[in-house]
C-alpha positions in Angstrom: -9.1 -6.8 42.3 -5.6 -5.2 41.0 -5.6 -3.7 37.7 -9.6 -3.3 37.5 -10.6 0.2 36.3 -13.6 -0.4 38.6 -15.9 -3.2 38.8 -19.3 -1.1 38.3 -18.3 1.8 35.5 -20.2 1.3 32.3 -18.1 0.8 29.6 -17.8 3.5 27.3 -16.1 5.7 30.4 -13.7 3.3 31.4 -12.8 3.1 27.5 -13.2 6.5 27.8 -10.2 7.1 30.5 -8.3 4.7 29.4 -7.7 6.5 25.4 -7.2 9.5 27.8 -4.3 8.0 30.0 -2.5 5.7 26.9 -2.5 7.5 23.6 -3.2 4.1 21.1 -0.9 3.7 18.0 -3.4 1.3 16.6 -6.2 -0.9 18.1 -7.7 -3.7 16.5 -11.0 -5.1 17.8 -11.6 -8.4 18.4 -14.5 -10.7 19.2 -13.3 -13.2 21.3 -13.9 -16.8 19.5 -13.3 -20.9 20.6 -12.0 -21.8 24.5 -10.9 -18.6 26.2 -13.7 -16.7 25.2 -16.9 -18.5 24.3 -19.4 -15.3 25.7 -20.4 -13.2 23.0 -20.3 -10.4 26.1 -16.4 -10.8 26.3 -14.1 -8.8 24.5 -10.4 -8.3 24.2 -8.2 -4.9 23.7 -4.8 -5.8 23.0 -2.7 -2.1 23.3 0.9 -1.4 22.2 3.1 0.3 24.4 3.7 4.0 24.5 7.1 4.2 24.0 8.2 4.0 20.5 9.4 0.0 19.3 12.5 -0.7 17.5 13.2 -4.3 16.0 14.6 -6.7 18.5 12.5 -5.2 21.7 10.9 -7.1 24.0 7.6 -5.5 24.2 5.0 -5.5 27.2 1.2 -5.6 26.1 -1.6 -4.2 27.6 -4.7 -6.8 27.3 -7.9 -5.7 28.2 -10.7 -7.6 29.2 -14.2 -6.6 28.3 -17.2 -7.9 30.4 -20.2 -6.3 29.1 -22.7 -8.7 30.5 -25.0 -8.5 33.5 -22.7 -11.4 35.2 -19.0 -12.0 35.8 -17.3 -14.2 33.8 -14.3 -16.6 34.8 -11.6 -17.6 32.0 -7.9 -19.4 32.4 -5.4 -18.2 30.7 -2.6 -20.3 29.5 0.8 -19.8 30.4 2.4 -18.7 27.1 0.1 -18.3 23.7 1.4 -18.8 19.9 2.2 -15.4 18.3 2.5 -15.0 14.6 4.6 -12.0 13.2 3.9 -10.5 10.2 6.5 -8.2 8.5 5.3 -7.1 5.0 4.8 -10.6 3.0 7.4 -12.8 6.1 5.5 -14.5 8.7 7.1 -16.1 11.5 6.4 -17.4 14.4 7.0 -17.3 18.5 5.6 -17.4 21.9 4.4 -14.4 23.6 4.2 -15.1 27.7 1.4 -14.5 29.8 2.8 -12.5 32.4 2.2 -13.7 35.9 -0.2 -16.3 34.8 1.5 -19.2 36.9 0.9 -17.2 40.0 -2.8 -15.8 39.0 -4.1 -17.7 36.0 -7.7 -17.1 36.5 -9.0 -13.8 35.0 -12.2 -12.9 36.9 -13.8 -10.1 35.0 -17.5 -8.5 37.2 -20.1 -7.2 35.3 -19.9 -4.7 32.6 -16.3 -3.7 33.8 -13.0 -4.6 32.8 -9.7 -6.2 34.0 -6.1 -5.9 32.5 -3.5 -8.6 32.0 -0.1 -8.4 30.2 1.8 -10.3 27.8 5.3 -10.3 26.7 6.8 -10.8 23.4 10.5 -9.9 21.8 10.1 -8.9 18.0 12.8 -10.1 15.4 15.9 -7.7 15.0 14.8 -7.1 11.4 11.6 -6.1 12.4 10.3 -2.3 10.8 7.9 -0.3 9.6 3.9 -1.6 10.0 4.1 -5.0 12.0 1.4 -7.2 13.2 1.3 -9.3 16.0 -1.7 -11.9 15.8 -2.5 -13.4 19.2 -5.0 -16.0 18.1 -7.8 -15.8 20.2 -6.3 -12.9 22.2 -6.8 -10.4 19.3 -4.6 -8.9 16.8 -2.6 -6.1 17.3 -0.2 -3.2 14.7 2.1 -1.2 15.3 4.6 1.3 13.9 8.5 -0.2 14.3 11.5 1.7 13.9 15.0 -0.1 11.9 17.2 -1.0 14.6 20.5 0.5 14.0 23.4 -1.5 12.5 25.1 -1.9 15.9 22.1 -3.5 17.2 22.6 -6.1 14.9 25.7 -8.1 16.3 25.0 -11.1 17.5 21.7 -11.9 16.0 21.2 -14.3 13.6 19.2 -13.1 10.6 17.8 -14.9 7.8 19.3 -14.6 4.6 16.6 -12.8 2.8 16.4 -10.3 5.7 19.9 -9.6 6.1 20.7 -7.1 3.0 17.4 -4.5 4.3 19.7 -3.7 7.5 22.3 -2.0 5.0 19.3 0.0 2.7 18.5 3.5 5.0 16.2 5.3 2.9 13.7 2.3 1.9 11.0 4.1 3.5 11.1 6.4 1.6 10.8 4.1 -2.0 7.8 3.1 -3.3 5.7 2.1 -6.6 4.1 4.7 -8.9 2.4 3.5 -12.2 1.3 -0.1 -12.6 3.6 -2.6 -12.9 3.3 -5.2 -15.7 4.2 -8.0 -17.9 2.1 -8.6 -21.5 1.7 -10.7 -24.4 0.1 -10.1 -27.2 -2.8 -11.8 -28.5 -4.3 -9.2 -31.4 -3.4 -8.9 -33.6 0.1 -11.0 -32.0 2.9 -11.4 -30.3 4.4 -8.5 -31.9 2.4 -6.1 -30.0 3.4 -7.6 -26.3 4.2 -5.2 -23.8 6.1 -4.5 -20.4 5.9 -1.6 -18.0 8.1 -1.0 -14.8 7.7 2.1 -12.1 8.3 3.5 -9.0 8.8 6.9 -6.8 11.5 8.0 -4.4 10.1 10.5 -1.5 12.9 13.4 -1.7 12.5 14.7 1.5 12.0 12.4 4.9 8.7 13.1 6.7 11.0 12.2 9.7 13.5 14.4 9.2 14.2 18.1 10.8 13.0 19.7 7.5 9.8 18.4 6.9 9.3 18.2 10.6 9.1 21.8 10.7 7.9 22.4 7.3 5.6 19.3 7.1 4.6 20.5 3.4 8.4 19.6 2.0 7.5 16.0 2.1 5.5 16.1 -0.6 7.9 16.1 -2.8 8.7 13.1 -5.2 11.0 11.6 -7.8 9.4 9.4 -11.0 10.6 7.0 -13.1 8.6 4.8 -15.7 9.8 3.0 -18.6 7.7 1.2 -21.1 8.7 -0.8 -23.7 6.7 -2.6 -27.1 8.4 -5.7 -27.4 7.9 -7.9 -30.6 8.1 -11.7 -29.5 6.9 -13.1 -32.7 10.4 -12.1 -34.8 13.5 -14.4 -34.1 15.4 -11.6 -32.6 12.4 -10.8 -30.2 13.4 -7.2 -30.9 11.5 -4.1 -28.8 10.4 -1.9 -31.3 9.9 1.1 -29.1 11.4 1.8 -25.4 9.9 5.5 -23.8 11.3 6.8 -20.6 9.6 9.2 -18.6 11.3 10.3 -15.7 9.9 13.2 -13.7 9.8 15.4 -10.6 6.2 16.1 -8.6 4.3 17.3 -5.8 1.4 15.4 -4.1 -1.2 17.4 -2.0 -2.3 13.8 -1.3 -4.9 14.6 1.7 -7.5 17.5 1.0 -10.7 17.1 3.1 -13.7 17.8 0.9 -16.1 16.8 3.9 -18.8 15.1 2.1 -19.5 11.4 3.6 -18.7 9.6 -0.5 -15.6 10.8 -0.7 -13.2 8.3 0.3 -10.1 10.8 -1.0 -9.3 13.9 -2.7 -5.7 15.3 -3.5 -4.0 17.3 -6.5 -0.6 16.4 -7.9 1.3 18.3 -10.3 4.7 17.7 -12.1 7.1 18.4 -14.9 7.4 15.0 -17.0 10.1 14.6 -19.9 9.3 11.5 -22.4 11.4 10.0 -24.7 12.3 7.2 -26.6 16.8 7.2 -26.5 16.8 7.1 -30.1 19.0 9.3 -32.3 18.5 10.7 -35.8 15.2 10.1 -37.9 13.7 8.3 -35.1 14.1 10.1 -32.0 11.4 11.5 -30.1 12.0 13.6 -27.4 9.3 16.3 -25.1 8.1 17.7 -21.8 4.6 18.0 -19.8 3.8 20.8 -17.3 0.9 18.5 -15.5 -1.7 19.1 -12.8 -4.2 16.2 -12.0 -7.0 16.3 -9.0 -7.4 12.9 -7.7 -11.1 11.9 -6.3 -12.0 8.7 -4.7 -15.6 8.1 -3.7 -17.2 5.1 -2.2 -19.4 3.2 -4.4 -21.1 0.2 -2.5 -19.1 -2.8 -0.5 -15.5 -3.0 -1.2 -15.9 -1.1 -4.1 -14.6 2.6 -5.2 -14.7 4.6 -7.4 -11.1 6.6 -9.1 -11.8 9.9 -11.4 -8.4 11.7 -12.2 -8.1 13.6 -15.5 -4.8 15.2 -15.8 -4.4 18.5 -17.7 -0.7 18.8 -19.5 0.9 21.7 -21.7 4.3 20.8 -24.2 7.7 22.5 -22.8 10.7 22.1 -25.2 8.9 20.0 -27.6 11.4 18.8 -30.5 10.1 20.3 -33.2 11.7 18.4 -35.7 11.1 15.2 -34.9 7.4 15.0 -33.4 6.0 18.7 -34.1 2.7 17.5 -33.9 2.6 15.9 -31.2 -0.3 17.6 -29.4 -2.4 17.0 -32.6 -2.4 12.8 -31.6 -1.8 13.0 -27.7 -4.2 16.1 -27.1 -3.8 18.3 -23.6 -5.6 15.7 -21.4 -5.5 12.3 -20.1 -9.0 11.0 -18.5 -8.4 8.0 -16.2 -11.3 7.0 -14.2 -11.5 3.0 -12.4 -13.6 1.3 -10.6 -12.1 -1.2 -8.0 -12.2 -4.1 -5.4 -9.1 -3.9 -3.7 -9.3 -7.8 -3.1 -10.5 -8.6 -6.3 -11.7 -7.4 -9.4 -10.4 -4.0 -11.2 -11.3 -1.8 -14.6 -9.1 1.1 -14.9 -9.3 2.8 -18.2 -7.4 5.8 -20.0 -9.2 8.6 -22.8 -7.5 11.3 -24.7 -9.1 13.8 -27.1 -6.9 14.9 -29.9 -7.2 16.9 -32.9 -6.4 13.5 -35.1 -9.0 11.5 -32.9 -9.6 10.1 -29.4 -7.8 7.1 -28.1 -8.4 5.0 -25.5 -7.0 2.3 -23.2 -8.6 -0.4 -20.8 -7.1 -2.5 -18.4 -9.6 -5.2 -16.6 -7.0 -7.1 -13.5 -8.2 -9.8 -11.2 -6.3 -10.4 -8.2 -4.5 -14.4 -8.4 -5.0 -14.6 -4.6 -8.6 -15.1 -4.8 -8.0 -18.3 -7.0 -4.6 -19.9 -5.5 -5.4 -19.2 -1.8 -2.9 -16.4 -1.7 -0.3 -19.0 -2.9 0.2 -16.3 -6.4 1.2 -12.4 -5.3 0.0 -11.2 -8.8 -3.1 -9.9 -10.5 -4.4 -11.2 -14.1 -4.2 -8.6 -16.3 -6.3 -7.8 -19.9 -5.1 -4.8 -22.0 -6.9 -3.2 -25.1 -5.5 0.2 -26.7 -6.7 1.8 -29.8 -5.4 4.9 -30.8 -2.7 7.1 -31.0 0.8 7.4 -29.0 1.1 4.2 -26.8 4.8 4.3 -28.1 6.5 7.5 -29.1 8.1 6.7 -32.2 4.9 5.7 -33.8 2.9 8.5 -32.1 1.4 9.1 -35.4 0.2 5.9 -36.0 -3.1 4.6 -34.9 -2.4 1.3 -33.0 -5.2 -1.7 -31.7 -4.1 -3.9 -29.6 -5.5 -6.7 -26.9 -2.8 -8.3 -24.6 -3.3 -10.7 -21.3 -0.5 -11.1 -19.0 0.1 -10.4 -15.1 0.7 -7.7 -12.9 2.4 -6.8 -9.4 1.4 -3.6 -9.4 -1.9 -2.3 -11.1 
């Protein structure tokens, strides 16, 4: 029969040959399920092509039929199947054609062998980056997409939201950092709400001639965080405190530790400046020199484990408006979590000072699991005690509970 590997091979070798003639970007399996496959016995392979895919290709798609029964099994195919196209949080939808299937629409696959078939599908023009093609019963398949360049664009029609990404190069390489978050206070008020924003900008392209020959440059990263106390229960709604901490760092992000727990291990070190913008009396202004291992083991399910203390000396502190500062932040910052990435979340923060230890909790529960992925945030609880959670009152020993929601945690 054409396009059979062979009709007696077991099936690990023909798997075996075929990972040996076409290098895989990414394969998901799939049990076949509902009227094209109802044998358990029958599985489906669906491969992306080996040239690289830029948005707006029409893409040809190896499927790979699985027998691994003791008998053959017969199945039609249909002429065209429903494909759904997922690009980041957009999902639309098309057909994908079956080719040939007019002409040969029964798929006739012997005993523990395997057959191949082919569909066709074109990808919108504004498709990049990780895209996933979801088949229905014929499997799920994602793969790596390149930006199509602006001259590719003319005469597409693009929808409005999708348009403005076509003119944005270098959003590969922009990403978030610390959590993102929106708070209100509930003890001891609305006085003690609070905001946080962050994210990191790659400096040099993994893609590009530098890093391709010195793959080690693309670890570096730019920072920014800003955090602000905001006091919602005056008429004004005044922030009493705004810190910004921009800063410059390098992430070792992949170090294999080769023990079976450990799910990741990396170091990450930096030069932080924090301050509050404030002139006179009431500015603050200083610098960390940080390093920070980060370990992630496997606890049990979906959940893991985080450990990352982070070890951090003063440069250029302002000595006359926060001199002793080290005495209420201390030299280290212990953050360890434990998390569900589908659901539930406790990340929590200890620093040992001279003046006392302080301590923050965040607990975050992920809105998805209650709305049916209708609400992209996560419920967040906040409690702080201690010193430094704003700058100008570093020396100040702070409680606070807050409940709000997150984007990023």
């Amino acid at each position: 029969m054409p396009g059979m590997c062979s009709q007696r091979l077991p099936i690990l070798s023909c798997l075996d040959s075929m990972l040996v003639s076409k290098p895989i970007v990414v394969v998901v399996w799939i049990m076949l399920l509902t009227a094209v496959c109802s044998a358990e016995s029958l599985h489906i392979v669906p491969a992306p092509p080996q040239e690289p895919v830029t948005g707006g290709d029409t893409l040809t798609i190896d499927l790979v039929f699985y027998n691994t029964s003791d008998s053959a099994i017969i199945r039609e195919l249909p002429s065209t199947v429903p494909c759904e196209i997922v690009i980041g949080d957009s999902i639309s939808t098309t057909s994908a054609e079956v080719i040939a299937a007019k002409e040969n629409p029964t798929v006739v696959v012997p005993a523990d062998a395997f057959v191949r078939r082919q569909l066709r599908v074109t990808l919108p023009i504004y498709a990049s980056e990780m895209v996933q093609l979801r088949f229905g019963a014929l499997g799920i398949l994602t793969i790596s997409v390149e930006k199509a360049p602006p001259e590719r664009w003319i005469g597409h029609q693009v929808p409005l939201d999708k348009g403005p990404s076509m003119l944005q190069s270098f959003l590969n390489n922009f990403s978030v950092y610390e959590p993102v978050y929106f708070l209100l206070g509930v003890y001891p008020g609305l006085e003690q709400s609070r905001l946080q924003f962050s994210f990191q900008y790659r400096l040099f392209n993994p893609e590009g001639r530098l890093a391709k020959k010195q793959p080690w440059m693309s670890g570096f990263y730019l920072a920014y965080t800003q955090r602000g106390l905001w006091n919602l229960d005056e008429e004004s709604e005044p922030f009493t405190d705004i810190n910004f901490l921009p800063e410059i760092f390098y992430l070792w992000p992949k170090i294999d530790l080769q023990m079976d727990r450990v799910a990741a291990f990396g170091l990450q070190s930096g030069v932080q400046h924090y301050s509050n913008g404030k002139a006179g009396d009431e500015s603050r202004s200083t610098n960390f020199l940080y390093a920070e291992p980060i370990l992630g083991l496997y606890l049990f399910g979906p959940y893991h484990l985080k450990i990352a203390p982070r070890l951090f000396f003063y440069l250029n502190n302002d000595d006359d408006t926060n001199p002793d500062l080290s005495d209420y932040m201390g030299y280290c910052d212990l953050k360890m979590g434990i998390a569900n990435p589908d659901g539930l979340a406790l990340d929590s923060h200890l620093w040992w000072a001279k003046q006392g230890a302080s301590v923050q909790v965040d607990v975050t529960y992920a809105f998805t699991r209650l709305f049916g992925k209708n609400l992209n945030f996560y419920l967040q609880g906040q409690y702080f005690n201690g010193y430094g959670e704003t700058f100008l009152f570093y020396n100040e020993r702070n409680e606070a509970f807050r409940l709000g929601l997150a984007v990023v945690r």
